[in-house]
C-alpha positions as a Python dict, from the first residue, in 0.01 Angstrom:
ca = {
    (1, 'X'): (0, 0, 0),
    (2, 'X'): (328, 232, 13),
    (3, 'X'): (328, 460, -267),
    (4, 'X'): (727, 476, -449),
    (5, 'X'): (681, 822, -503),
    (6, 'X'): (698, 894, -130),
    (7, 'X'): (856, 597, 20),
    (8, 'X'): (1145, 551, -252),
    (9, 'X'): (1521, 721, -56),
    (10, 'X'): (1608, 753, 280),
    (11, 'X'): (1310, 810, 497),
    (12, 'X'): (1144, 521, 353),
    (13, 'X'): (1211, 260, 741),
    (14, 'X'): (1090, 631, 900),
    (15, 'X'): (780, 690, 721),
    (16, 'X'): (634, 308, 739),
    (17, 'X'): (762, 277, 1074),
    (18, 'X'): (507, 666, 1127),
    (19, 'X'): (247, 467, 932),
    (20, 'X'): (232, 177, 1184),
    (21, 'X'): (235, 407, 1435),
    (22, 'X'): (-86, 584, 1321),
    (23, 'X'): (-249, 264, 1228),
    (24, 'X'): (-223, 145, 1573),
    (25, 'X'): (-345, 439, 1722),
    (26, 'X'): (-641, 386, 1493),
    (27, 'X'): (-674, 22, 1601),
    (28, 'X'): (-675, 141, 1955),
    (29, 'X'): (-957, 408, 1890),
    (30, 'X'): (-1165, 107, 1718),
    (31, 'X'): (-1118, -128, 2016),
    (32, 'X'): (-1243, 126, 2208),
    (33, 'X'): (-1553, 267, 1985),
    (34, 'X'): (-1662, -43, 1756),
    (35, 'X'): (-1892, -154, 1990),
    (36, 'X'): (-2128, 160, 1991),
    (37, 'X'): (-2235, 34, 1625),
    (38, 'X'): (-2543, -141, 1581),
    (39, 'X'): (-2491, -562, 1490),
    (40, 'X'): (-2558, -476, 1125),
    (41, 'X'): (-2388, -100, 1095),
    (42, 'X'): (-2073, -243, 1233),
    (43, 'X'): (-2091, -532, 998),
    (44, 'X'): (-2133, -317, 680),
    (45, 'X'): (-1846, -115, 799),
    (46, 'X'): (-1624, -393, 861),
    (47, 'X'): (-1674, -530, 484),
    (48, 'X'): (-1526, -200, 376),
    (49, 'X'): (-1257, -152, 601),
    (50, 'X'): (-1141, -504, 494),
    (51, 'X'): (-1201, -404, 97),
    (52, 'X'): (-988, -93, 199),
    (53, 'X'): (-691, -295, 382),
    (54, 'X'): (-666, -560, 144),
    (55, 'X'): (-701, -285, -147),
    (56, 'X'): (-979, -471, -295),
    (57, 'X'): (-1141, -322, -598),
    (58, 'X'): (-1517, -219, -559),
    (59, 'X'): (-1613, -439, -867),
    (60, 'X'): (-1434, -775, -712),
    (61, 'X'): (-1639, -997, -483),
    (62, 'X'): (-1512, -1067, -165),
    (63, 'X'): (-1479, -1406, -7),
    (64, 'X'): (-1709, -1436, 307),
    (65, 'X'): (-1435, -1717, 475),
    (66, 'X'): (-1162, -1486, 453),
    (67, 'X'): (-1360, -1193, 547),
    (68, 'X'): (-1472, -1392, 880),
    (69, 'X'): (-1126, -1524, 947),
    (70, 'X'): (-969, -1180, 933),
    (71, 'X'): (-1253, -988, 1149),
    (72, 'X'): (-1211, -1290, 1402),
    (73, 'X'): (-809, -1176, 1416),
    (74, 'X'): (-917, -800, 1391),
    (75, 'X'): (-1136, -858, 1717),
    (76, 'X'): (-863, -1040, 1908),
    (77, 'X'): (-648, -735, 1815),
    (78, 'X'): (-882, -543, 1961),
    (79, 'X'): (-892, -727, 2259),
    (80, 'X'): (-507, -733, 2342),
    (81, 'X'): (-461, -280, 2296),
    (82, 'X'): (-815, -171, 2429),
    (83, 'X'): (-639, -42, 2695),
    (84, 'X'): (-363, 99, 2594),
    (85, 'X'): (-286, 475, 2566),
    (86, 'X'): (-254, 640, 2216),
    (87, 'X'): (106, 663, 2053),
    (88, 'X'): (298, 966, 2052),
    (89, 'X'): (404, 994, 1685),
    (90, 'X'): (796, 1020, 1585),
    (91, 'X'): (896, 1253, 1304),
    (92, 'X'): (1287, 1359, 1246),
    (93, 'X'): (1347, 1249, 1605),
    (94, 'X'): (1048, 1440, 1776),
    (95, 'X'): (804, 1287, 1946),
    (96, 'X'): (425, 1412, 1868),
    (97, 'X'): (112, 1415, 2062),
    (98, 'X'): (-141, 1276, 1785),
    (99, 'X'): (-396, 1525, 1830),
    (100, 'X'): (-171, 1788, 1726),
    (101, 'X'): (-225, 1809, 1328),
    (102, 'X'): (-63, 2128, 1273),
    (103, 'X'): (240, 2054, 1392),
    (104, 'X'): (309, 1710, 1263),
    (105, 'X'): (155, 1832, 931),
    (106, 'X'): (419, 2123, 979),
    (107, 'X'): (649, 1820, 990),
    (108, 'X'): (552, 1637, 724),
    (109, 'X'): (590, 1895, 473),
    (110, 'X'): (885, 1749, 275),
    (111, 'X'): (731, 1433, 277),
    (112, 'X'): (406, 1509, 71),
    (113, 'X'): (167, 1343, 343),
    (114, 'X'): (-122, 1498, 528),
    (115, 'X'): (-214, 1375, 856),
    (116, 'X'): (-527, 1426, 1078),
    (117, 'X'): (-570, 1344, 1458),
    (118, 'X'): (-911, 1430, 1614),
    (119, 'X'): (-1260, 1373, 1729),
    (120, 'X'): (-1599, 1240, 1593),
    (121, 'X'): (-1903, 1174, 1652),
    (122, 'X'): (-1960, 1027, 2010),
    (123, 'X'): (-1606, 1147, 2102),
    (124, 'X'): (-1494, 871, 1872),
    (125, 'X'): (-1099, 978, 1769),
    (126, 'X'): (-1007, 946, 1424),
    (127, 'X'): (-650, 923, 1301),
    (128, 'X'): (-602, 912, 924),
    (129, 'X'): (-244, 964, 752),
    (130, 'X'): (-258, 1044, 354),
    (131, 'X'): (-108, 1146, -20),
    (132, 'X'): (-167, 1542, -8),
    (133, 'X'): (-338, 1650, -324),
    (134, 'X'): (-410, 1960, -289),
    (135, 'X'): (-361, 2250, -34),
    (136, 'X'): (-607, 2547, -66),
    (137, 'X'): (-664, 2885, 101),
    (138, 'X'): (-991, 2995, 114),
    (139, 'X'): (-1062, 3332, 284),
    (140, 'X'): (-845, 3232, 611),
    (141, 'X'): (-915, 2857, 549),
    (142, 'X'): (-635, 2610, 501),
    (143, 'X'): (-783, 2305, 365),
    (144, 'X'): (-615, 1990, 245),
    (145, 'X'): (-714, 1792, 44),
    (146, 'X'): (-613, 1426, 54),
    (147, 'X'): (-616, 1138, -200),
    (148, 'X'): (-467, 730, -126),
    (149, 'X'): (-497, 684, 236),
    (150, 'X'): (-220, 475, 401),
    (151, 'X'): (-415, 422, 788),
    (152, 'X'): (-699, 472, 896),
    (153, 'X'): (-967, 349, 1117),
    (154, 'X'): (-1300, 154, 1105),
    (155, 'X'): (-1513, 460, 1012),
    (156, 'X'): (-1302, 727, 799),
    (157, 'X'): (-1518, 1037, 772),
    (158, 'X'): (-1482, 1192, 461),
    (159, 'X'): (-1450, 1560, 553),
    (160, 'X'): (-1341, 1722, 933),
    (161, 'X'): (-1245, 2015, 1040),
    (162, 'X'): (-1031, 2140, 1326),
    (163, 'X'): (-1029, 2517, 1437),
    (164, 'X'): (-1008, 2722, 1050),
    (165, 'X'): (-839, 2427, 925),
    (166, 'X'): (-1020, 2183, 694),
    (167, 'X'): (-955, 1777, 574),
    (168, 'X'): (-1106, 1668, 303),
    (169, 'X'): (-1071, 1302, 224),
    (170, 'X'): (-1131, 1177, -154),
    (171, 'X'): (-1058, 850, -117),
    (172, 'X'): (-1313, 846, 148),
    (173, 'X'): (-1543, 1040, -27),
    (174, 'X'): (-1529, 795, -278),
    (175, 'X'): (-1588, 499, -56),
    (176, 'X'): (-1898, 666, 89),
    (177, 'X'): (-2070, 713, -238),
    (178, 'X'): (-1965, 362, -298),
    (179, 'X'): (-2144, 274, 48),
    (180, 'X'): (-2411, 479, -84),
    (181, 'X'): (-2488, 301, -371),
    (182, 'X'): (-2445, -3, -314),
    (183, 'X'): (-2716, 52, 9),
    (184, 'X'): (-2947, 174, -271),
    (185, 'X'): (-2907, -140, -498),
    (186, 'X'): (-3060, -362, -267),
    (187, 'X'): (-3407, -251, -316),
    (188, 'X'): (-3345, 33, -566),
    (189, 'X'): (-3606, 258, -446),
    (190, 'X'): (-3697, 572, -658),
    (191, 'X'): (-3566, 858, -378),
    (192, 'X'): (-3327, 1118, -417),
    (193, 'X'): (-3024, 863, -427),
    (194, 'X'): (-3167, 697, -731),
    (195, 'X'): (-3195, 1090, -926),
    (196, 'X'): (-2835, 1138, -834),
    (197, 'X'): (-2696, 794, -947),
    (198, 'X'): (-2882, 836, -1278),
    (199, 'X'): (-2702, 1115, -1353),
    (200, 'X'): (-2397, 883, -1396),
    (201, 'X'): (-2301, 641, -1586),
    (202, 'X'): (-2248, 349, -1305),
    (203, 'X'): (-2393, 28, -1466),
    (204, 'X'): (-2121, 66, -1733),
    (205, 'X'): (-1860, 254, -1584),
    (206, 'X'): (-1841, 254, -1269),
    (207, 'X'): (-1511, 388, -1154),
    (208, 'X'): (-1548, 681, -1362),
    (209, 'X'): (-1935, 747, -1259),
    (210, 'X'): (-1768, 691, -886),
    (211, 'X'): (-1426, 946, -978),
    (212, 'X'): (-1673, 1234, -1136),
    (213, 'X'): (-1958, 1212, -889),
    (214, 'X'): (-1637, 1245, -614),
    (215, 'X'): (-1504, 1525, -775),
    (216, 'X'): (-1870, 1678, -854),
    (217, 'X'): (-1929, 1674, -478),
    (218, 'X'): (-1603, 1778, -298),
    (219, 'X'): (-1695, 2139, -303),
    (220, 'X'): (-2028, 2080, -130),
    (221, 'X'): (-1833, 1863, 124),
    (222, 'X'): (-1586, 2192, 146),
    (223, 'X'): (-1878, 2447, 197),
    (224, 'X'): (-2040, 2225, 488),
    (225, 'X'): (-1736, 2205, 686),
    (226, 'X'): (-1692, 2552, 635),
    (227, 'X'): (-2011, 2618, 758),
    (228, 'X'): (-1950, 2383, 1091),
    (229, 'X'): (-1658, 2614, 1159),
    (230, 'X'): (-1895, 2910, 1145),
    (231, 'X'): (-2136, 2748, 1343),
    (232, 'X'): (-1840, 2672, 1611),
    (233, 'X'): (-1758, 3053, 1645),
    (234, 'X'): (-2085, 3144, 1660),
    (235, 'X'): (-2170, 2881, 1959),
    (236, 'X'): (-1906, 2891, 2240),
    (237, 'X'): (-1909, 2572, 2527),
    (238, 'X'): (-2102, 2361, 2236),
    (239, 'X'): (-1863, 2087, 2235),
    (240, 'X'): (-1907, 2115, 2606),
    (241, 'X'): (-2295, 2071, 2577),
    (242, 'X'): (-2290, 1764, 2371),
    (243, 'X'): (-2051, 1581, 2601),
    (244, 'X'): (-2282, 1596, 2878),
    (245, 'X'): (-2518, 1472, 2655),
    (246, 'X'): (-2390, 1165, 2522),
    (247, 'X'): (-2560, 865, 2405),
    (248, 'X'): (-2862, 1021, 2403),
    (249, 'X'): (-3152, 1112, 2164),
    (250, 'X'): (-3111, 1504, 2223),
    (251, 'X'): (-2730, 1434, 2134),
    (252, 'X'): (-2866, 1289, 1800),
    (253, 'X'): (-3109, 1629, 1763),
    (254, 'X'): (-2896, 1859, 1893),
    (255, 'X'): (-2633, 1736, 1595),
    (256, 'X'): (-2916, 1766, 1348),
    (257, 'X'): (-2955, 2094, 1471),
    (258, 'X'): (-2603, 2209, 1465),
    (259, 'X'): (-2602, 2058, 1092),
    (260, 'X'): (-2869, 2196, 930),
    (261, 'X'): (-2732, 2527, 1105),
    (262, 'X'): (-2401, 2489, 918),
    (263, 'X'): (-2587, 2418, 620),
    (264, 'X'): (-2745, 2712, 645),
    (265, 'X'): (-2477, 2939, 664),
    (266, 'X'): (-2219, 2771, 403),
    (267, 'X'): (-2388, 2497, 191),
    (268, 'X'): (-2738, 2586, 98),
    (269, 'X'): (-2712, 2955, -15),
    (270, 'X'): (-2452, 2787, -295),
    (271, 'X'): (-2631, 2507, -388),
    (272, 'X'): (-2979, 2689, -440),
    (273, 'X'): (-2804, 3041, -473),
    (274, 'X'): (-2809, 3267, -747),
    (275, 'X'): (-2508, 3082, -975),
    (276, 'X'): (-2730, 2752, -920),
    (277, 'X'): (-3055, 2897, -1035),
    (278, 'X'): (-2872, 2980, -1357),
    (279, 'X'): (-2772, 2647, -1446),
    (280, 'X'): (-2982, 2412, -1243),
    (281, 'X'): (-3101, 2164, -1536),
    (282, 'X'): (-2728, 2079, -1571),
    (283, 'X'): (-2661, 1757, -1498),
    (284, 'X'): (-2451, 1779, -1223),
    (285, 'X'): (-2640, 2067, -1043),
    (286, 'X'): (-2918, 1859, -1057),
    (287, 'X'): (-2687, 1515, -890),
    (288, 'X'): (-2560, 1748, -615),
    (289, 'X'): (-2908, 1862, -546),
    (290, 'X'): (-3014, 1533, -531),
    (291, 'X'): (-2702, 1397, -343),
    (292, 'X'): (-2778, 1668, -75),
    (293, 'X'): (-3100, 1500, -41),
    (294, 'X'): (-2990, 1185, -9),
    (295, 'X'): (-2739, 1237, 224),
    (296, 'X'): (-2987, 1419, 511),
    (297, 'X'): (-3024, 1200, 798),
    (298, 'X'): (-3382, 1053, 914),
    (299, 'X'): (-3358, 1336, 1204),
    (300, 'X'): (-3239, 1594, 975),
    (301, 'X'): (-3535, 1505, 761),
    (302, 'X'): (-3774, 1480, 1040),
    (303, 'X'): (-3662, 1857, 1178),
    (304, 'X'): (-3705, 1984, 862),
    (305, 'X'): (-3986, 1880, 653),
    (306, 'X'): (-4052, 2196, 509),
    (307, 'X'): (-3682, 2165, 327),
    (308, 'X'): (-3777, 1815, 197),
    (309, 'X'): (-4134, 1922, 90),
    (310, 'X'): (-3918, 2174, -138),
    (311, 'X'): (-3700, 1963, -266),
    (312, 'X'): (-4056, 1811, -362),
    (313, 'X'): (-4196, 2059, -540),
    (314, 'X'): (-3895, 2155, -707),
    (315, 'X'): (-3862, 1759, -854),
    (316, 'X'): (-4234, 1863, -1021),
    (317, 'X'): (-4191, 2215, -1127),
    (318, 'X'): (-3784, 2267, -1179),
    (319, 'X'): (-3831, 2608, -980),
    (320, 'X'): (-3534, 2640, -744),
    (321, 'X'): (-3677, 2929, -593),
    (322, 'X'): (-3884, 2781, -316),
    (323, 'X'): (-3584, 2559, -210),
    (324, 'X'): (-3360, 2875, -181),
    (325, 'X'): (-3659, 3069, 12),
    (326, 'X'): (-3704, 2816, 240),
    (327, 'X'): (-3311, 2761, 303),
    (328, 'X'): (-3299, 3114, 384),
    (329, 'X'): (-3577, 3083, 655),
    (330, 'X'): (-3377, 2829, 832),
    (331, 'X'): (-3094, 3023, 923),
    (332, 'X'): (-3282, 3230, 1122),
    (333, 'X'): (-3459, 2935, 1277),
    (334, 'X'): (-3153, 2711, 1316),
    (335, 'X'): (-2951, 3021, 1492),
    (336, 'X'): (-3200, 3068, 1706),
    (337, 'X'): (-3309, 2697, 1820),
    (338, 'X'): (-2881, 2638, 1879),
    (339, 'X'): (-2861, 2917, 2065),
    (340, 'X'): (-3172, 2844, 2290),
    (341, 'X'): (-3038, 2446, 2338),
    (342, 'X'): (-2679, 2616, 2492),
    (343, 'X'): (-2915, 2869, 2712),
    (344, 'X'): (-3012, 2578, 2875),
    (345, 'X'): (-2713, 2451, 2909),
    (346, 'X'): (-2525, 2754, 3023),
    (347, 'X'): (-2861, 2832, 3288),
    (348, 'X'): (-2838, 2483, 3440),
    (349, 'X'): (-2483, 2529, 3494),
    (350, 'X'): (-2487, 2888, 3660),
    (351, 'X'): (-2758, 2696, 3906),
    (352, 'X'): (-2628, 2406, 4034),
    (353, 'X'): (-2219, 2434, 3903),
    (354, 'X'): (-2277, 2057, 3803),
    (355, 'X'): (-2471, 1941, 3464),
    (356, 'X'): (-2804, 1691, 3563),
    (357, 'X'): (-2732, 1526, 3238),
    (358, 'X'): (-3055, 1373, 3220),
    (359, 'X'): (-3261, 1656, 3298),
    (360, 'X'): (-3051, 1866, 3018),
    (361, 'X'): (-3073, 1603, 2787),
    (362, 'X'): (-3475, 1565, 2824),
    (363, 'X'): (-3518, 1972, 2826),
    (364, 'X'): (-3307, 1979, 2485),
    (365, 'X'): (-3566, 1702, 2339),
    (366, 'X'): (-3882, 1847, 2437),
    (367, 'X'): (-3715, 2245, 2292),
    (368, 'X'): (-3622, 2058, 1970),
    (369, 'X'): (-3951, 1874, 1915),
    (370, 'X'): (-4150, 2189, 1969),
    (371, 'X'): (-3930, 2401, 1730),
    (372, 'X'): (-3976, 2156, 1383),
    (373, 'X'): (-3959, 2365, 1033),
}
């Protein structure tokens, strides 16, 4: 999985000996997490880890034996380092906490590798070490762009963002719309997932459908993380909030919330904005649309029918314009509801200088169930 172009000359034993490192910190974060997945989630998302380890191509079918034999050594893996502390990284002789990305990516500048060391959903670290494709500055952004991934763990989110600095990961990316898609085959239901596959070629080419709807969609994945940076500045002690909500169902809301709030502020006014209305019957206007849709989560959906019910009449009248108008209400409604879920945070605090967990967490559902759009 070593790529000559980086690993060819004298830091070749460094580097793989970096990318074991931050493999095993990645194992370590999965013997910790995998068990908050579902039976049938965490089976799914084994399937394409292996694919990804063993560098299997989507197309190729995958023997079931094998697949058991190595998740049965994967889990004993797991079993052995679930309590072991995370590695400090080694680069040119310095050792490296692995939650600080900017200064091991400061390190591995000569190398042409982009690392990322953070947290996820549920707390959940994530460790992921790249090929840089692309570094951009946008506005006082830094945002890298990655391409073939060299570790990783079980779930590899495809964008993240860290303070004003962004990670965008294609080959993950990729992956997901694979996931995607493949989901959708089962029962091939006509939703917004089977509008944006038809706008690509997949039954006869499908690694170029999968590169182009990648590349179609990195942007969008761009402007939402951009937006959840906004979001950030604009609610202080939120990270705070959603630990002492954890595992819950207002954790799942208050996310949905957050979302659609960074969506709001970034995503939406590009996809339906002014440059979109002007070429919305292209093709892949139309798939991004329709990935957007595809993409929202059941609570993101069930918060905001009145965004789906455009999306609706939109499919039956190709008039963007009620899609953008009702985008444009939600900001207003999303800034609002966020700020009113950390009130009650910040109030029960003040009170009794100790979060009641549960009582937050049941205020937060019953303010998010009365404030639908």
């Amino acid at each position: 999985m070593f790529s000559p172009r980086i690993f060819d000359g004298y830091m070749n034993k460094a580097l793989k000996q970096l990318i074991s490192d931050v493999q095993h910190n990645c194992h370590i974060s999965d013997a910790k997490f995998a068990g908050n997945y579902t039976l049938c989630v965490y089976l799914l998302k084994m399937r394409e880890y292996y694919r990804w380890e063993k560098n299997s191509g989507f197309c190729l079918p995958l023997a079931q034996d094998e697949i058991g034999s190595w998740l049965t050594q994967r889990e004993a893996l797991w079993d052995n380092i679930e309590q072991e502390e995370y590695k400090a990284l080694n680069i040119g002789g310095q050792a490296f906490n692995p939650f600080h990305s900017d200064a091991i990516n400061e390190a591995l500048k000569p190398s042409g590798l982009i690392y990322s060391g953070g947290y996820g959903v549920k707390s959940k670290p994530h460790f992921f070490i790249a090929e840089q494709e692309q570094l951009q500055k946008h506005l006082d952004y830094t945002i890298y762009i990655s391409n073939k991934e060299y570790a990783r763990d079980l779930t590899s989110p495809p964008a993240m963002s860290h303070n004003k600095t962004i990670y965008i990961r294609r080959e993950s990316f990729k992956r997901l719309i694979w996931e995607r898609t493949e989901e959708w085959r089962w029962n091939k239901p006509d939703n917004a997932m089977a509008k944006a596959i038809a706008c690509y070629d997949f039954d006869n080419h499908l690694d170029d459908a999968l590169n182009s709807m990648t590349d179609n969609e990195l942007n969008n994945a761009i402007l939402h993380e951009i937006g959840e940076i906004q979001a950030g500045e604009q609610l202080p002690n939120w990270q705070d909030m959603m630990n002492s909500i954890s595992f819950t169902q207002a954790e799942i809301m208050a996310r949905a919330v957050r979302d659609h709030l960074a969506d709001a502020l970034s995503t939406l006014p590009k996809l339906f904005g002014d440059s979109t209305r002007q070429s919305a019957r292209q093709n892949t206007q139309q798939a991004s649309i329709h990935f957007y849709f595809a993409n929202l989560t059941n609570m993101r959906k069930h918060l905001f029918p009145a965004l789906f019910n455009a999306y609706q009449q939109w499919l039956k009248d190709d008039d963007i314009e009620t899609l953008y108008e009702t985008a444009s209400r939600g900001k207003q409604h999303w800034q609002t509801l966020a700020n009113e879920i950390l009130r009650l945070f910040n109030t029960q605090n003040l009170k009794t200088e100790k979060t009641d967990s549960h009582h937050l967490a049941n205020n937060i559902e019953t303010l998010v169930s009365n404030n639908h759009l």
